[in-house]
TITI-419500 format. One record per residue (C-alpha): residue in one letter; x, y, z. Coordinates in nm, 3 decimals. Layout:
REM residues N
<rec r="A" east="X" north="Y" up="Z"/>
...
This chain:
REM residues 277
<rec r="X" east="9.475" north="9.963" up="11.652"/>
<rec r="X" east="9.473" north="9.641" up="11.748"/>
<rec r="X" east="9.676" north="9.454" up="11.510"/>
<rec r="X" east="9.625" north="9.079" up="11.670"/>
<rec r="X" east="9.241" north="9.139" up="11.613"/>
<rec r="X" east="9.271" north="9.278" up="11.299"/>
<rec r="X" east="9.493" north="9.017" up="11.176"/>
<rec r="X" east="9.216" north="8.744" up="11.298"/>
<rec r="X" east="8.923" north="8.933" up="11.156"/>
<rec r="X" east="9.115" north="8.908" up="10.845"/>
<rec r="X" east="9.183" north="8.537" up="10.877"/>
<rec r="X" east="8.800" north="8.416" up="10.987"/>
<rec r="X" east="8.741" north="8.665" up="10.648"/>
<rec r="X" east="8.971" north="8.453" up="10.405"/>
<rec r="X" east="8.779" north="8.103" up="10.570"/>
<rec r="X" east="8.464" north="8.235" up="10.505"/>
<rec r="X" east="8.511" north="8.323" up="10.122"/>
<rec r="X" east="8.723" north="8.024" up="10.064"/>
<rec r="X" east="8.436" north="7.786" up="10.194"/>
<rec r="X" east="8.155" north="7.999" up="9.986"/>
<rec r="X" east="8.393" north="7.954" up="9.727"/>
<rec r="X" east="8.431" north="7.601" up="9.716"/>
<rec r="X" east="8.123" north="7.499" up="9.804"/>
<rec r="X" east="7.978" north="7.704" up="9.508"/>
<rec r="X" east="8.238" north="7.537" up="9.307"/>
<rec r="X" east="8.078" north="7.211" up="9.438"/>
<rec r="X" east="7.734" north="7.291" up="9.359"/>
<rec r="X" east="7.798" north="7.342" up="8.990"/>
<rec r="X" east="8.091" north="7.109" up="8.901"/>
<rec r="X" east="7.874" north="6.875" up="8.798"/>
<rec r="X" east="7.667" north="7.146" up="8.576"/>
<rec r="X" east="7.875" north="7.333" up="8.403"/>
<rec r="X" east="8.217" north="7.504" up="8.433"/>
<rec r="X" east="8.254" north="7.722" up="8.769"/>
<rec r="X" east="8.237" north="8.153" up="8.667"/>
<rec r="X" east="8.286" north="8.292" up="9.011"/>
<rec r="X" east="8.123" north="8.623" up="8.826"/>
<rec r="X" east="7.875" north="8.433" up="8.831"/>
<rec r="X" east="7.812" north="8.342" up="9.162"/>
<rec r="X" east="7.611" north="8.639" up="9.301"/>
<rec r="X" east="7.660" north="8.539" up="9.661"/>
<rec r="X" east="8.042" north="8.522" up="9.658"/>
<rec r="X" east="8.048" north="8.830" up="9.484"/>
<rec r="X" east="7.815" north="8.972" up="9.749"/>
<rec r="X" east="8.046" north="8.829" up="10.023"/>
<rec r="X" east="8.402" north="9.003" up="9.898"/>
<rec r="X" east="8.148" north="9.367" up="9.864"/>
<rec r="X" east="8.040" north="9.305" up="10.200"/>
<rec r="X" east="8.383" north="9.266" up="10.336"/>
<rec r="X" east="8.566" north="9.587" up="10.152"/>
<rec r="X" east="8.287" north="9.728" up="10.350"/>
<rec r="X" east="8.403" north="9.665" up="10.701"/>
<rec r="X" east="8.708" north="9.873" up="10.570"/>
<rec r="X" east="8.484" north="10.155" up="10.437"/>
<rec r="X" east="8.600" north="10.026" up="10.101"/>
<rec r="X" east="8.245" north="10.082" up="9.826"/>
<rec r="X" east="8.288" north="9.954" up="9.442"/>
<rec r="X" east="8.135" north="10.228" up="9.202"/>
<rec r="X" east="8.210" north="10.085" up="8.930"/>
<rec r="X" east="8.173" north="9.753" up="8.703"/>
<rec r="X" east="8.340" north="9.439" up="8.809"/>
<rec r="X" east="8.534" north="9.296" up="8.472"/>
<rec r="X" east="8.365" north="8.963" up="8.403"/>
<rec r="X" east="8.614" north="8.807" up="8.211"/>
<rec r="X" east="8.961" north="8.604" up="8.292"/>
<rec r="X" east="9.284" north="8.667" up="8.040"/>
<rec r="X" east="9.519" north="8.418" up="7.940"/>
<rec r="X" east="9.854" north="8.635" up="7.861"/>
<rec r="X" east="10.206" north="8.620" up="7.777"/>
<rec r="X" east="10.448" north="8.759" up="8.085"/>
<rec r="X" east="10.676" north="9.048" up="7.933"/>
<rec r="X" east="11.042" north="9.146" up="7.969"/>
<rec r="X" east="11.102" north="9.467" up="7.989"/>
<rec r="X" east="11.438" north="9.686" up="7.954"/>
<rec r="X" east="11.441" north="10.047" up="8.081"/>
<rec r="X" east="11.578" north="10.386" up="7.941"/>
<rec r="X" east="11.835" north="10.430" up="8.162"/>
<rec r="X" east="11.924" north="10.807" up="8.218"/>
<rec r="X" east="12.279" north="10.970" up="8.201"/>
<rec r="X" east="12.234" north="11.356" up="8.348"/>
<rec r="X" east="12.439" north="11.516" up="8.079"/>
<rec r="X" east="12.470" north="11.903" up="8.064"/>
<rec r="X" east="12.247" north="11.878" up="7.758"/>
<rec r="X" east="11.968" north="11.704" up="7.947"/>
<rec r="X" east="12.000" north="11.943" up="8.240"/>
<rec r="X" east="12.021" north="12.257" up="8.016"/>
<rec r="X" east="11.732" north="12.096" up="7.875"/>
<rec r="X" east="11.514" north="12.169" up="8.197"/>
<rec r="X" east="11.706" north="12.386" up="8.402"/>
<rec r="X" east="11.867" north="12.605" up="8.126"/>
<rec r="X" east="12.283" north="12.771" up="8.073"/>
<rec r="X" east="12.473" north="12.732" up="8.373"/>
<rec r="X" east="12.372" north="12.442" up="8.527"/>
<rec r="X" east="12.612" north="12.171" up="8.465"/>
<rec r="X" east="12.656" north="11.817" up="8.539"/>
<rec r="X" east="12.878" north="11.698" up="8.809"/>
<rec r="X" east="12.930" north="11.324" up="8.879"/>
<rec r="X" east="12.736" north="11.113" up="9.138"/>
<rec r="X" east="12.497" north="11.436" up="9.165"/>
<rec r="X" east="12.167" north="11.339" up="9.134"/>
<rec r="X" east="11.952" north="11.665" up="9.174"/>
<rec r="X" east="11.998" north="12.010" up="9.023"/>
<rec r="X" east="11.817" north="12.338" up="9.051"/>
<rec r="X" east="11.862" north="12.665" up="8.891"/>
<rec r="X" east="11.854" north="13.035" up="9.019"/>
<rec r="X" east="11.450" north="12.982" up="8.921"/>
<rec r="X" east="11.410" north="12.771" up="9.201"/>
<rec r="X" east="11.311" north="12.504" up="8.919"/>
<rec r="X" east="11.479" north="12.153" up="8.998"/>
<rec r="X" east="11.559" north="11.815" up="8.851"/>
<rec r="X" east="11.613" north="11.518" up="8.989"/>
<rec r="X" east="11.756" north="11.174" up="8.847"/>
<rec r="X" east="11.564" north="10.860" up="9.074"/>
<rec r="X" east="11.706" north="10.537" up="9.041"/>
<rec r="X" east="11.899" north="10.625" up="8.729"/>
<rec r="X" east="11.539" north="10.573" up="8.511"/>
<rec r="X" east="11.280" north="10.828" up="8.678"/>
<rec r="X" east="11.307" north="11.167" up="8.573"/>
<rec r="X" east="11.173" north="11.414" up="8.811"/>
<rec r="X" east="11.107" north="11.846" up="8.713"/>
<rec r="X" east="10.980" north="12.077" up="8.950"/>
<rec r="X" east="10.939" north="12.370" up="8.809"/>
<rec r="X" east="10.749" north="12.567" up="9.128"/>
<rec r="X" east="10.537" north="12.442" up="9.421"/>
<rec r="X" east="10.145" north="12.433" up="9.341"/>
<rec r="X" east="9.956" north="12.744" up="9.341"/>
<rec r="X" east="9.616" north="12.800" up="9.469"/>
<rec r="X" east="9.342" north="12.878" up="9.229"/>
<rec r="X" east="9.101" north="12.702" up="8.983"/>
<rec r="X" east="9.275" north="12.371" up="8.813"/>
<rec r="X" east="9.333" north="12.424" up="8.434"/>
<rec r="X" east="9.022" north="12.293" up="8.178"/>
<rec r="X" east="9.032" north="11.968" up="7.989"/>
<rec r="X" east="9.113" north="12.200" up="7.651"/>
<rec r="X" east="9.333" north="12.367" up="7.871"/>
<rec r="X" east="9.508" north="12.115" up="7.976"/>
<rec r="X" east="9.550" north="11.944" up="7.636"/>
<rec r="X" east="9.707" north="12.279" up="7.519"/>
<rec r="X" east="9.963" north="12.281" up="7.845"/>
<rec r="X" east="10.080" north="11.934" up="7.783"/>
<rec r="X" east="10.124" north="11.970" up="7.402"/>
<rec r="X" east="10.316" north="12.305" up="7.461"/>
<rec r="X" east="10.540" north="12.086" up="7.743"/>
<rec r="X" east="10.657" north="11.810" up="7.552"/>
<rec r="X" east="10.717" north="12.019" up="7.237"/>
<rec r="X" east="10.934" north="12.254" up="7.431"/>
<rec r="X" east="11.166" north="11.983" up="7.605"/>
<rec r="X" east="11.157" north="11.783" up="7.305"/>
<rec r="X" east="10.977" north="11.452" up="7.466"/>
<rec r="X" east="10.812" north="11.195" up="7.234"/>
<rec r="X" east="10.475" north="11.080" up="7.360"/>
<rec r="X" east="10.418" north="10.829" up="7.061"/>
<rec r="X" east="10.277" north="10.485" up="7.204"/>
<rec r="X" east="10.146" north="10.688" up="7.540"/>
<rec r="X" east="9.777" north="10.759" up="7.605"/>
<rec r="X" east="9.589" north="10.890" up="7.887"/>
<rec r="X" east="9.572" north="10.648" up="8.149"/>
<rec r="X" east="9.378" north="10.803" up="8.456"/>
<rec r="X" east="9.300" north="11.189" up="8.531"/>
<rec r="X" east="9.269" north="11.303" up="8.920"/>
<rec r="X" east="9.153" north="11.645" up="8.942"/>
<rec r="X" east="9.086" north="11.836" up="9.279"/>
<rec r="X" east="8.987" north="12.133" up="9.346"/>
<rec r="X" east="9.285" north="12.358" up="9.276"/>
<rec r="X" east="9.544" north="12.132" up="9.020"/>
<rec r="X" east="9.489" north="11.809" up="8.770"/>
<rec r="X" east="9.707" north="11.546" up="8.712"/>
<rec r="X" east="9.721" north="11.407" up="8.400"/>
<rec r="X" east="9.924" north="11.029" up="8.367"/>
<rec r="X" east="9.987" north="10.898" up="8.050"/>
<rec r="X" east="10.127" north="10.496" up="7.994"/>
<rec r="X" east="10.270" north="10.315" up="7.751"/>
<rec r="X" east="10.069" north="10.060" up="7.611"/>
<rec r="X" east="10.131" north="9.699" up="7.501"/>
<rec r="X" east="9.869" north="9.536" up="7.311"/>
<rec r="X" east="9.609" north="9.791" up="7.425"/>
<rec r="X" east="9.741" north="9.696" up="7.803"/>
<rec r="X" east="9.913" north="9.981" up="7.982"/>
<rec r="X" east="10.277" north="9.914" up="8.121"/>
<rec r="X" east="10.197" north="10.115" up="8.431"/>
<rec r="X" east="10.558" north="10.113" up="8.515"/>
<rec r="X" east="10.601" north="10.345" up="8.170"/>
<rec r="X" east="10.460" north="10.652" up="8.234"/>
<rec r="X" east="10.501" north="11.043" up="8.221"/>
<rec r="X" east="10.250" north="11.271" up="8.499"/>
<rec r="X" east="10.201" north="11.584" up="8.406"/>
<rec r="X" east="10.068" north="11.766" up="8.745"/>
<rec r="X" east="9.916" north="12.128" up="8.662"/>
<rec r="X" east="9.752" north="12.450" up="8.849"/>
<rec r="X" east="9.602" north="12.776" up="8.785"/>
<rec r="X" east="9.942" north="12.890" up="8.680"/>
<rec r="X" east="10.034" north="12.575" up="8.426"/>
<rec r="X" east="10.253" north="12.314" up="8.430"/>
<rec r="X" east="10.422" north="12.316" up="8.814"/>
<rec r="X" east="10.527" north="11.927" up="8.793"/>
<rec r="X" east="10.671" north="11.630" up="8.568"/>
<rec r="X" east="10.733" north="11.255" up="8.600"/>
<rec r="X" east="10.905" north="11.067" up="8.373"/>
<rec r="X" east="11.030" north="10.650" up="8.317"/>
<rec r="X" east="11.023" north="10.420" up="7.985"/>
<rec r="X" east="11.041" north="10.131" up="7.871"/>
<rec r="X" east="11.250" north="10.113" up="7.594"/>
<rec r="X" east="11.204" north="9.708" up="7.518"/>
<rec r="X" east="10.930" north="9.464" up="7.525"/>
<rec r="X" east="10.966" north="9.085" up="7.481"/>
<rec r="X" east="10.738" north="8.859" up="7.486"/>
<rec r="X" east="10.827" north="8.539" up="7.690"/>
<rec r="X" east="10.680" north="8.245" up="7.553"/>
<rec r="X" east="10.483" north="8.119" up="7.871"/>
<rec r="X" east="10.126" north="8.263" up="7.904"/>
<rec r="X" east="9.948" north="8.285" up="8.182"/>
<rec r="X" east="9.589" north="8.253" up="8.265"/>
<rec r="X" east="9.496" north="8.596" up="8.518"/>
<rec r="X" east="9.247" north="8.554" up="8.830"/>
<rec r="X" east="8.903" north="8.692" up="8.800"/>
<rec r="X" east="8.870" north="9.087" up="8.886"/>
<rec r="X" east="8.659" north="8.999" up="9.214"/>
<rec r="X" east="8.891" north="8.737" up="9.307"/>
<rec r="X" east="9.175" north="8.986" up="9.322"/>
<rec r="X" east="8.950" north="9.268" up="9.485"/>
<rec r="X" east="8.984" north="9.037" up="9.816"/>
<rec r="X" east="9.385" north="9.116" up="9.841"/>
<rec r="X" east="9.250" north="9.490" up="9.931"/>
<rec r="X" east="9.224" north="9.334" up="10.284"/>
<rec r="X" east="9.532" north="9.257" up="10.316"/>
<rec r="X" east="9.658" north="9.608" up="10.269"/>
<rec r="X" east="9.676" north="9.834" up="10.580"/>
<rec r="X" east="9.704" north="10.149" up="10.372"/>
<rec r="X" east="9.379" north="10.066" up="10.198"/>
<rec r="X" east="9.068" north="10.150" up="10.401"/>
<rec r="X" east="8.830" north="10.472" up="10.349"/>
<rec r="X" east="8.826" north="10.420" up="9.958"/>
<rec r="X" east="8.582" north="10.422" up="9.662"/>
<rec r="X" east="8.681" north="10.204" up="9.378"/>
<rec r="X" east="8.573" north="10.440" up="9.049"/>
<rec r="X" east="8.737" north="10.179" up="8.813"/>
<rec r="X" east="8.892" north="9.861" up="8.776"/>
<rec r="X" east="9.092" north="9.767" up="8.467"/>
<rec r="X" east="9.375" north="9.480" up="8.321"/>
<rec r="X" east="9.766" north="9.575" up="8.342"/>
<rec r="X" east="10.095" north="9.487" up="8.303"/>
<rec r="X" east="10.290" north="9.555" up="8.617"/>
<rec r="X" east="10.625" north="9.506" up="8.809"/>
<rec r="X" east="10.693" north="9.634" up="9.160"/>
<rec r="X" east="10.943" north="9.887" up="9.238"/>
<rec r="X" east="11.090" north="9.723" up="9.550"/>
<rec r="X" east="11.385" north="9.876" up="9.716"/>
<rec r="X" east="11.637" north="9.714" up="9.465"/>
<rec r="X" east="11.431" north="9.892" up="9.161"/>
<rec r="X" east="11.755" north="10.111" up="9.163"/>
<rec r="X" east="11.976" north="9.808" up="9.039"/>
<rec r="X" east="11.698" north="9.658" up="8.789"/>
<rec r="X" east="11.780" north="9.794" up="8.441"/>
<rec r="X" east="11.575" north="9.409" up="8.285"/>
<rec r="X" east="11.270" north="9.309" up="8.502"/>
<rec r="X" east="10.936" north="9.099" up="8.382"/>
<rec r="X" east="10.618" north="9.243" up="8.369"/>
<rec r="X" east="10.332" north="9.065" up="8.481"/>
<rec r="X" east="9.914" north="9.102" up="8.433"/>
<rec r="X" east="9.776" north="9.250" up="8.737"/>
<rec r="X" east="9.441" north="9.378" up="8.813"/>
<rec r="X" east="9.436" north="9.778" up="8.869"/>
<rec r="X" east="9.184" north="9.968" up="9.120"/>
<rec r="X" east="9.151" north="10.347" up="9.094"/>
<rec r="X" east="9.044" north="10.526" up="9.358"/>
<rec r="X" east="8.847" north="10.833" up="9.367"/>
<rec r="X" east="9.115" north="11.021" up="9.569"/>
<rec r="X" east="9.341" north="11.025" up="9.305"/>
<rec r="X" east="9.579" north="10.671" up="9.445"/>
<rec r="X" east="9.554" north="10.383" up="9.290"/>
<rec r="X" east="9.654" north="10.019" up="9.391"/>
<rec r="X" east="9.801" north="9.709" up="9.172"/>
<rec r="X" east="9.671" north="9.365" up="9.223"/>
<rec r="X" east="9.906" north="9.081" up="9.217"/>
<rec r="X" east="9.626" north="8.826" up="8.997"/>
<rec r="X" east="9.825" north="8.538" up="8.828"/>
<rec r="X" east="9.610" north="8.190" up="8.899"/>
């Protein structure tokens, strides 16, 4: 690819929208306050550009702005004890210090990521037909009761099914907003259960600033600027809280947690959308 004419496509893009932008803003300042939702043309203008990265929108556009507080979060930290180990892996696995990942004579394994991510894989994924929604219900209920895992404050936050497994992710939510960075993914096949993902929050603070979020269009344009974003269709776009797990995520045991803008993609991935005006 050529990255020099990419990057200038990109640029001339950002120029275009910014001067539709403005000069719609011009148009109606002296009318009535500026809605960029409203503004059919600039909306037309950022689905027209996703487009020249094969990126479609099949879904509603959130009309509306939020003014939020920003939260502080502080994260379960996990010590691999033998009872947490035994938990998954069962007798005779024990703990041994600065070991990080443990599997049993099952082949099952566990694996401690950045001292707050809990990772058990029980098997790799089987081919056959993916388990039912009942099914699955049944699966996950039988899973957490059996390892002794809470789910109060989680819900269902997005579902990706293909053809042979599901996976299920639930979030914890604050306010009715998910903490995406809270989560437990429960990844299942013909046979059950094969995979599970686990990292909480374990405190939320407000902080007494709010902040006033970008519209959902606005923040659809900083899809361009991703290079691992192209060949997508958008199935949903909803309001977060968010932090990004950087390469010191390791070290963070306090970070804030912003608003952001979330796109789900019909393959399953999903992208966060840094939004704050």
């Amino acid at each position: 690819m050529d990255w020099n004419k990419s990057n200038t496509i990109l640029i001339v893009a950002f120029i275009i929208l910014n001067i539709i932008l403005f000069a719609s803003y011009f148009d109606n300042t002296f009318m009535e306050e500026y809605d960029v939702m409203n503004d059919e043309q600039f909306v037309e203008s950022v689905e027209e550009l996703l487009k020249k990265k094969n990126i479609t929108i099949n879904s509603d556009i959130p009309e509306q702005t939020y003014v939020l507080p920003i939260l502080e979060t502080e994260y379960e930290m996990i010590e691999l004890t033998n009872e947490l180990i035994q938990k998954y892996l069962g007798s005779g696995v024990e703990a041994v210090e600065d070991v990080y990942v443990y599997t049993n004579t099952n082949g099952e394994t566990l694996e401690l990521i950045n001292g707050k991510k809990l990772s058990y894989t029980v098997r790799e994924e089987a081919p056959g037909k993916h388990p039912s929604e009942e099914e699955m219900s049944v699966l996950i209920k039988d899973f957490v009761e059996e390892k002794n895992i809470s789910m109060e404050g989680y819900t269902e936050n997005r579902r990706y099914v293909s053809e042979d497994a599901c996976v299920y992710s639930y979030t914890q939510n604050y306010n009715d907003y998910s903490m995406e960075n809270s989560y437990m993914n429960f990844c299942a096949d013909s046979n059950g259960i094969y995979k599970f993902e686990m990292q909480r929050i374990k405190g939320v603070k407000e902080i007494t600033e709010k902040v006033r979020t970008v519209s959902a269009v606005e923040a659809l344009m900083r899809l361009l600027t991703y290079d691992d974003v192209s060949n997508k269709e958008i199935i949903k776009i909803e309001m977060t809280y968010y932090s990004m797990e950087d390469e010191n995520w390791k070290y963070i045991t306090r970070i804030n947690s912003d608003p952001a803008w979330k796109v789900i993609f019909s393959d399953g991935t999903q992208k966060h959308l840094p939004n704050i005006n």
